[in-house]
C-alpha positions as CSV (number, residue, x, y, z in Angstrom):
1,X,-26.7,-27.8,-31.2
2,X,-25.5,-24.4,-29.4
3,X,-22.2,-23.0,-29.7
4,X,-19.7,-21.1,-28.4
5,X,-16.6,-19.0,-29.1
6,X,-13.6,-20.4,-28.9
7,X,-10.2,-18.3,-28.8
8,X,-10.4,-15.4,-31.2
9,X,-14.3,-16.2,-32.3
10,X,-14.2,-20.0,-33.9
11,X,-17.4,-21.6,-32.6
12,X,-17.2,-25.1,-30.8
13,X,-20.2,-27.4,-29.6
14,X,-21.0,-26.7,-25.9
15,X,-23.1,-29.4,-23.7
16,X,-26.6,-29.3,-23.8
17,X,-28.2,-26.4,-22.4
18,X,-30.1,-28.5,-19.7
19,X,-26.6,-28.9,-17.5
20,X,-26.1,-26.8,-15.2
21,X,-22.6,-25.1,-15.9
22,X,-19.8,-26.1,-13.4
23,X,-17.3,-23.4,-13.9
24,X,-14.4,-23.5,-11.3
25,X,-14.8,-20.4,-8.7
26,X,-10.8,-20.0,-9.7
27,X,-12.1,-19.7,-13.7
28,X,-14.5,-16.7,-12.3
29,X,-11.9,-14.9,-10.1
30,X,-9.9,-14.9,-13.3
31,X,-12.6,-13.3,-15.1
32,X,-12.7,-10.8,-12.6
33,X,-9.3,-9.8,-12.7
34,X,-8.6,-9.6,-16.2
35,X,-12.0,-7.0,-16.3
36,X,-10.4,-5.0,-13.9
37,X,-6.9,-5.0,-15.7
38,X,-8.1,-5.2,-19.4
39,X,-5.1,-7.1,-20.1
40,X,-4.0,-10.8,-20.0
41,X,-0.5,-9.4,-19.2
42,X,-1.0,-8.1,-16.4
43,X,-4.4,-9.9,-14.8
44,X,-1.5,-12.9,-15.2
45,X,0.8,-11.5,-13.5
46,X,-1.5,-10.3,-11.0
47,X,-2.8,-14.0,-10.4
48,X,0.7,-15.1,-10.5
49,X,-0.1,-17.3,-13.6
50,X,1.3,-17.3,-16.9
51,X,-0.5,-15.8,-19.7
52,X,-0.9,-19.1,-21.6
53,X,-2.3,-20.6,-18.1
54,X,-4.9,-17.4,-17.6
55,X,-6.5,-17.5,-21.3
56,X,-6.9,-21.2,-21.4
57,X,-8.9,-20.5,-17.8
58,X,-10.5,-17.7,-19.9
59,X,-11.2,-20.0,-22.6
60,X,-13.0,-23.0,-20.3
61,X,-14.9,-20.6,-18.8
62,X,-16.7,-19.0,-22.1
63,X,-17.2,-23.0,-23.0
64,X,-18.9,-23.3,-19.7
65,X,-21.5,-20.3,-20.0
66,X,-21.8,-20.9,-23.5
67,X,-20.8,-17.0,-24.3
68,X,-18.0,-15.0,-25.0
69,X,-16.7,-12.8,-22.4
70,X,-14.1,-10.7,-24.1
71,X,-13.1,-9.0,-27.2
72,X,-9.6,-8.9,-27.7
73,X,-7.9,-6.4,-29.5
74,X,-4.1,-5.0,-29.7
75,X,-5.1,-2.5,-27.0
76,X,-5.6,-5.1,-24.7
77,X,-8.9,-7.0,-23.5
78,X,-12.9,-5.5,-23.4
79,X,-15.8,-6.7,-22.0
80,X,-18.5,-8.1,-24.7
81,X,-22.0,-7.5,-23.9
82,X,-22.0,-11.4,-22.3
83,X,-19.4,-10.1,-20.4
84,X,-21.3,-7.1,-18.8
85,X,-24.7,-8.9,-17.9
86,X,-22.6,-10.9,-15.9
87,X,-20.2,-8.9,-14.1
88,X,-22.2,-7.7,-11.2
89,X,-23.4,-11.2,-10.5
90,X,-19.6,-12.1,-10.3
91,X,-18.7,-9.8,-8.3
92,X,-21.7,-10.5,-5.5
93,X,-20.4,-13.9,-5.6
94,X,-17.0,-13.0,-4.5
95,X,-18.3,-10.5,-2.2
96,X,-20.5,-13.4,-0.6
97,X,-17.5,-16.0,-0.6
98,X,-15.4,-12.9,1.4
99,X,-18.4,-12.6,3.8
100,X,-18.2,-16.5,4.6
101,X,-14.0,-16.1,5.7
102,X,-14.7,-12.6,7.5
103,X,-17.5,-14.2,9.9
104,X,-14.9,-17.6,10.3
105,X,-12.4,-15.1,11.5
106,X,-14.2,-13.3,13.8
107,X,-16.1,-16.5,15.6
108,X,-13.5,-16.5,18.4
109,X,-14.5,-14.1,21.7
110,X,-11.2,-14.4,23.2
111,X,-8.3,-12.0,21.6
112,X,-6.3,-14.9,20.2
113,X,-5.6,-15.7,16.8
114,X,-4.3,-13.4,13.7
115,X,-4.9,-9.8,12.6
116,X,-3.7,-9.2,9.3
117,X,-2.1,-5.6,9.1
118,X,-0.3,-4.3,5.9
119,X,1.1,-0.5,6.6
120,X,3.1,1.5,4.4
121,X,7.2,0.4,5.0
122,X,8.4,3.4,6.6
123,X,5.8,4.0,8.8
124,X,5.3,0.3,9.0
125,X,9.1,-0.2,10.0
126,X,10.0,2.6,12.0
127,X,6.6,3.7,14.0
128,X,4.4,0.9,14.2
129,X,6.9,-1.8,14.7
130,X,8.9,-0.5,17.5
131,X,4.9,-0.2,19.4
132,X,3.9,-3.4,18.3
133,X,6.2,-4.9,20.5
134,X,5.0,-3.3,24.0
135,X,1.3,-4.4,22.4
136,X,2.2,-8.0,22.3
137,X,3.4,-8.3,25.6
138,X,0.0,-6.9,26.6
139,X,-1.9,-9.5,24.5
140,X,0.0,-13.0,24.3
141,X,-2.2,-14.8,22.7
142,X,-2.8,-12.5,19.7
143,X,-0.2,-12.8,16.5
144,X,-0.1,-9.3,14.2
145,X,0.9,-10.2,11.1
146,X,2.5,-7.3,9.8
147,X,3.1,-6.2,6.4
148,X,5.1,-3.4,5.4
149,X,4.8,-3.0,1.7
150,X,4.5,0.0,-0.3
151,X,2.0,-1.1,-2.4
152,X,-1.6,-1.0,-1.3
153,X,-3.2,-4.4,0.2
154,X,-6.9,-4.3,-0.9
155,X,-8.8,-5.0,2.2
156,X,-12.0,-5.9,0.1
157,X,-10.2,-9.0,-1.3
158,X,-8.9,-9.9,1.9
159,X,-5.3,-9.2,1.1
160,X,-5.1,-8.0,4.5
161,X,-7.6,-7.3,7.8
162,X,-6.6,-4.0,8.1
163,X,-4.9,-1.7,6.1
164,X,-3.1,1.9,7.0
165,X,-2.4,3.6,3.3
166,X,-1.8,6.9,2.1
167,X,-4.6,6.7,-0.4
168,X,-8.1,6.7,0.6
169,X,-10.1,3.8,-0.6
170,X,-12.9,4.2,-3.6
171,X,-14.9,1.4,-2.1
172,X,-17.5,2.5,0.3
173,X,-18.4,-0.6,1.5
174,X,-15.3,-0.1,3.7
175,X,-14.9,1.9,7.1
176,X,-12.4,4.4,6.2
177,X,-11.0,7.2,8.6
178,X,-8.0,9.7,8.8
179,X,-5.5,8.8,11.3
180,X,-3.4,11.8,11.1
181,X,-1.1,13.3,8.3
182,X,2.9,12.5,7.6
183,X,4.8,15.8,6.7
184,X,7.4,15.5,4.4
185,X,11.1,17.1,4.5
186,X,14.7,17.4,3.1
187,X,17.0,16.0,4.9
188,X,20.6,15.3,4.3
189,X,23.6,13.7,6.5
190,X,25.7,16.3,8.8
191,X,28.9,14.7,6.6
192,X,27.1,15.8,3.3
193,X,26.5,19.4,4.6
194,X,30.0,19.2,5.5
195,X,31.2,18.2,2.4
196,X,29.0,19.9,0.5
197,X,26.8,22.1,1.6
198,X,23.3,22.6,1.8
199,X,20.9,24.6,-1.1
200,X,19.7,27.9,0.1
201,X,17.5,28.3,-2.2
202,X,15.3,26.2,-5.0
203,X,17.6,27.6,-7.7
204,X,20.5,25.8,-6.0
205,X,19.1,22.4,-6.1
206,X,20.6,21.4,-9.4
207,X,24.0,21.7,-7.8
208,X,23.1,18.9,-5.5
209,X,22.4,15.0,-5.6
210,X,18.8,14.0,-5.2
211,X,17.9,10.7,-3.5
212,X,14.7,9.7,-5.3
213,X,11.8,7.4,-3.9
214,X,9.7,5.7,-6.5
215,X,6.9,3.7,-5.4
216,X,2.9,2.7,-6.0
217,X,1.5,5.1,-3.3
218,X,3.6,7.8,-3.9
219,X,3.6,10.9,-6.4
220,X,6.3,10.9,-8.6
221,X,6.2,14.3,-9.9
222,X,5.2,16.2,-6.4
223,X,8.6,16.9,-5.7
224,X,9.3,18.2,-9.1
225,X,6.1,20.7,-8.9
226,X,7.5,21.7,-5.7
227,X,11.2,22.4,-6.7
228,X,9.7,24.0,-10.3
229,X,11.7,21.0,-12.3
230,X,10.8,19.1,-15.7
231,X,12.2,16.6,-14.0
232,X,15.2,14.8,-11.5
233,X,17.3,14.1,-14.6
234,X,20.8,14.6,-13.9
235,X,20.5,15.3,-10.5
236,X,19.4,11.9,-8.8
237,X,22.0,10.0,-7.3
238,X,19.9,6.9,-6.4
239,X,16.2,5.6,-7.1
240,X,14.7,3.2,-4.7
241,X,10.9,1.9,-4.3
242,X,12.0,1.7,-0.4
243,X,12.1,3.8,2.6
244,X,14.5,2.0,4.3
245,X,16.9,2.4,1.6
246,X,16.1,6.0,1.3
247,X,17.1,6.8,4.9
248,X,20.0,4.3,4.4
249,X,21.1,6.4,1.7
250,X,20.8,9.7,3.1
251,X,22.4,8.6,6.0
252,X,25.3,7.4,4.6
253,X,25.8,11.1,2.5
254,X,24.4,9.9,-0.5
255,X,22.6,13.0,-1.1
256,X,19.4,14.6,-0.2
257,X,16.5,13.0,0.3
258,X,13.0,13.5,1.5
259,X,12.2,11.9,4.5
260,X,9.1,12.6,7.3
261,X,9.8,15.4,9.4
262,X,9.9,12.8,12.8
263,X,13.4,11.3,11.1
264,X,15.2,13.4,13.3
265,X,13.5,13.7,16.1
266,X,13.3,9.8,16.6
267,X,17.0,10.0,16.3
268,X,18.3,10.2,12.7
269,X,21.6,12.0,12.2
270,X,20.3,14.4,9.7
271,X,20.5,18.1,8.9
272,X,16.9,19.5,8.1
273,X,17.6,21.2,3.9
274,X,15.4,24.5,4.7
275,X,15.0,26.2,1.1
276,X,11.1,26.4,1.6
277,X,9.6,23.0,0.4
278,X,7.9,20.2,1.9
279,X,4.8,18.1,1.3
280,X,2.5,16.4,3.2
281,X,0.3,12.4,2.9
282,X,-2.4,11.9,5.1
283,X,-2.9,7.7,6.9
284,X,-6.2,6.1,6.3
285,X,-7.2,4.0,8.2
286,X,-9.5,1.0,6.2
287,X,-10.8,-1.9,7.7
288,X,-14.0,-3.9,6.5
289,X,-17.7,-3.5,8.5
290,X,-18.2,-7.3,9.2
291,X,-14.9,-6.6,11.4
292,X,-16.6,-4.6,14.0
293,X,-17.9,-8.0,15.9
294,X,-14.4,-9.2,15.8
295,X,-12.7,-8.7,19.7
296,X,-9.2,-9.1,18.8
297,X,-9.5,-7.2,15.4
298,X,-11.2,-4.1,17.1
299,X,-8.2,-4.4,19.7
300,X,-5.7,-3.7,16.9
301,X,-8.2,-0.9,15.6
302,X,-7.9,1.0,18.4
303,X,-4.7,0.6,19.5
304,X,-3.6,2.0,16.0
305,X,-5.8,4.9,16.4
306,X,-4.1,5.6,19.8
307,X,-0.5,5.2,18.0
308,X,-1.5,7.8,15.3
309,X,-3.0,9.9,17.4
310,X,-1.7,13.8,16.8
311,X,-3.0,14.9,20.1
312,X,-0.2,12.5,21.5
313,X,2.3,13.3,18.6
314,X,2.5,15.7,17.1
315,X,4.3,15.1,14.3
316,X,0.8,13.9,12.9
317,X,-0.9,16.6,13.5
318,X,-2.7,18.6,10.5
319,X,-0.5,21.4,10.5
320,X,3.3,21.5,9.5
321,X,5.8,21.9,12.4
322,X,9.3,22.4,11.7
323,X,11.9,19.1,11.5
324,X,14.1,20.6,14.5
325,X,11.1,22.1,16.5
326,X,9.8,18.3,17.0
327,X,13.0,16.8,18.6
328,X,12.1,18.8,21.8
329,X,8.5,18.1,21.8
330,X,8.6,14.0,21.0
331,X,11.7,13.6,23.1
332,X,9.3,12.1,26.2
333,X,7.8,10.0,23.3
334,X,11.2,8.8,21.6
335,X,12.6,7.6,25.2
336,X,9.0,5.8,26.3
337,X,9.2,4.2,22.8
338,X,12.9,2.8,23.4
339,X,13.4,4.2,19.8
340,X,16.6,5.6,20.2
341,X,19.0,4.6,17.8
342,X,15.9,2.9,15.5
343,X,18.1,3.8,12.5
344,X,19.5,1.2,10.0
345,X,22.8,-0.2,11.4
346,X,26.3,1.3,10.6
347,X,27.9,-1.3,7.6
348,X,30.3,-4.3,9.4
C-alpha cells in the first residue's frame, strides 16, 4: 500500500495509485504562495487564512499527490525535491487559468465594462484622479476602478489590469514601459518657516522635525544617504505609510517633509527646504500582453501615457527642475485640470 507524509513526516495510507488525484485548484494556489513566501506565516496572511487553515490545505494536498512538498524547519518552510518537480507545472497551470479570465475580459468591442487600475496613492490621488474625471465624461460606459495603494498590485495574478508603480516588474512576460520620472523635494509650511525656520545647510537638519514616509515601494534609507544620517532617530516628528497624510502633515506645520516637486505648483502652500538634496522614482507603466486586443483596456493605456507625458509636464520630465521654477510653467496645466485647491481640506 503507498504512503505518504503526514504533518512533520508520519506516513498515512493514500488511495490507490490508479485514481486520479482531485486536489482543489485553491489547495495548489496555496502551494504556490507559501513557495514564494517560505513561510506559513506570512503565505497565511497573504491568502487571508489562518495558519491552522493554510497547513491543513498543505496537508490534503501532499495526501492527494502522494508526496511531501515541504520541509519545515525553524527558519521557515523549503521546497523538498517533490516540491520542485512540480513547481513549474503549477505555475503553468495558474498562468493558463489567468489566460482563460484575461480573454473573458477582453470579449467585449465596445468600451464598456471595467478597467482595473491600481496607482501609487499620491500620484494616484492627486494626478490621476482629478483627470479621471474629464476621461469618464468622455467614455460613459466605461467604470475605472481605481486603486491607490502603496503597495504594489501584481498584474500577473490579476490583482489589477493595469498597474503604474515605482518599481519595474521582474516578470517579462509583462509589457513594461517608463512613463516619466517623480522628483522628490523638501518642503515645509510658510507657518513652520515662520516659526522656525528653514535648514541652510545638511548640518542643520538635526535642528528640525522630520516628517517620515514609510511604505512597500519606497526606500527607507534614501533620505538618510542623502542627508549623511545613521538614521531619523530623534528628529522625526511623524511616520506614516501614506501620502496623504504626509502632505496633511506638512501642511499643517508639522515639520518637513518630502513631497514631489509639483506639490506646489498644483497649489500646496509650501515653502521649497533648498539645502541641496532631492531624489528622484521613475512610473512604470505594466500591463499584461493578452490586453492589447482589449478596446477599452488599450483606451486607459493610452490615455495614461498622455497624462504622464513629460513633453506635456514637465514636472515628469528626466531631468530635475526646481519646485518654484514649475509653478510658472504648469500654471496653464493646473487651471485646465480644475486642480486648484486639490489639497486636503482645512480641519472643521
Amino acid at each position: 500500500m503507498p504512503q505518504v507524509m503526514q504533518r512533520g513526516g508520519a506516513p498515512s495510507q493514500h488511495k490507490d495509485l490508479g485514481e486520479a488525484p482531485d486536489a482543489s485548484w485553491d489547495d495548489l494556489h496555496a502551494f504556490l504562495v507559501c513557495a514564494e513566501y517560505c513561510s506559513f506565516r506570512r503565505a497565511a496572511e497573504a491568502l487571508g487564512l489562518t495558519n491552522t487553515t493554510l497547513m491543513r490545505r498543505i496537508d490534503r494536498l501532499e495526501y492527494q499527490l502522494g508526496a511531501k512538498l515541504f520541509v519545515r524547519h525553524q527558519a521557515g518552510l523549503a521546497l523538498s525535491e517533490e516540491g520542485k518537480s512540480i513547481l513549474d507545472d503549477v505555475k503553468n497551470m495558474e498562468q493558463l487559468s489567468f489566460n482563460v479570465f484575461r480573454r473573458a475580459s477582453r470579449s467585449a468591442e465596445l468600451p464598456m465594462g471595467v478597467v482595473r487600475l491600481a496607482v501609487t496613492e499620491g500620484p494616484g490621488t492627486y494626478w490621476v484622479l482629478p483627470q479621471l474625471i474629464d476621461f469618464q465624461n468622455t467614455y460613459r460606459m466605461l467604470t475605472v476602478d481605481l486603486h491607490c495603494a502603496m503597495e504594489q498590485a501584481d498584474v500577473a495574478r490579476l490583482e489589477a489590469d493595469i498597474a503604474i508603480q515605482f518599481e519595474m516588474p521582474r516578470n517579462q512576460d509583462l509589457i513594461c514601459a517608463k512613463l516619466g520620472r517623480l522628483h522628490i523635494y523638501p518642503f515645509a509650511s510658510q507657518s513652520y518657516a515662520r516659526n522656525y525656520g528653514l535648514p541652510r545647510t545638511i548640518a542643520d537638519w538635526k535642528y528640525h522635525r522630520v516628517i517620515q514616509q514609510v511604505a512597500p515601494q519606497l526606500d527607507d534609507a534614501a533620505y538618510t544617504r542623502l542627508l549623511g544620517l545613521d538614521s531619523f532617530e530623534g528628529i522625526t516628528g511623524l511616520r506614516t505609510n501614506s501620502s496623504t497624510a504626509t502632505l496633511y502633515a506638512v501642511e499643517r506645520g508639522a515639520g518637513i517633509g518630502f513631497l514631489p516637486t509639483c506639490a506646489i505648483a498644483l497649489g500646496a502652500p509650501l515653502v521649497a527646504v533648498d539645502i541641496g538634496v532631492r531624489h528622484h522614482m521613475d512610473f512604470w507603466l505594466t500591463y499584461h500582453p493578452d490586453l492589447k486586443t482589449s478596446r477599452r483596456h488599450m483606451i486607459v493605456i493610452d490615455w495614461l501615457r498622455r497624462v504622464f507625458d513629460p513633453k506635456t509636464y514637465p514636472c515628469f520630465r528626466d531631468e530635475f527642475i526646481h519646485p518654484n521654477d514649475l509653478v510658472p510653467l504648469m500654471a496653464g496645466v493646473r487651471e485646465s485640470l480644475g486642480i486648484d485647491g486639490f489639497i486636503p481640506p482645512r480641519p472643521i
